[in-house]
C-alpha angles and dihedrals in degrees: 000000000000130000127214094215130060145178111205129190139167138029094290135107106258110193102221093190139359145223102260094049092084084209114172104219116198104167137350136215125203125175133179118244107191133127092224118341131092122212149204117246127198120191119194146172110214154168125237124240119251077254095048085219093108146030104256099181125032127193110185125226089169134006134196094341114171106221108194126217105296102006137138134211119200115193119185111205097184091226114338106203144165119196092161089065081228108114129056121188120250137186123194121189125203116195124238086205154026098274125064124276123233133198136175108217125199128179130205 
């Protein structure tokens, strides 16, 4: 089951929801939550691998934003849905720094 709300740390791909969660996304909210770093956000629709352990097929919503100490970013997707049961929605975060980025993730 999908949730709506993540915290998200750390220079890894979090699925924040999948295929089969027939979510309707209408906007999504992402701040970061950082002390002091800023870091770098991808957003992406995909498709899962045969294997499911990768994401086979990427459709970008956002791609290498910096997203500076504090800061949040508001994207409004219209209506993001998937009737076909084939994309999940995926963020990645890339570090500006030595130390682990950290971001709190809402959608809408």
């Amino acid at each position: 089951m999908a949730t709506r709300y993540h915290n998200i740390s750390g220079e890894t791909t979090t699925e924040l929801f999948s295929a089969e969660d027939s979510i309707r996304a209408r906007s999504i909210s992402i701040v970061n939550t950082h002390a002091s770093i800023a870091c770098t956000v991808d957003l992406y629709a995909g498709t899962l691998s045969t294997t499911k352990s990768t994401v086979a097929t990427k459709y970008y919503l956002l791609k290498a934003v910096e997203l500076p100490v504090g800061v949040t970013l508001e994207h409004d997707f219209g209506s993001l849905s998937d009737s076909t049961g084939q994309f999940g929605l995926y963020i990645k975060l890339t570090k500006s720094a030595s130390e682990t980025p950290t971001v709190d993730v809402i959608i809408s």
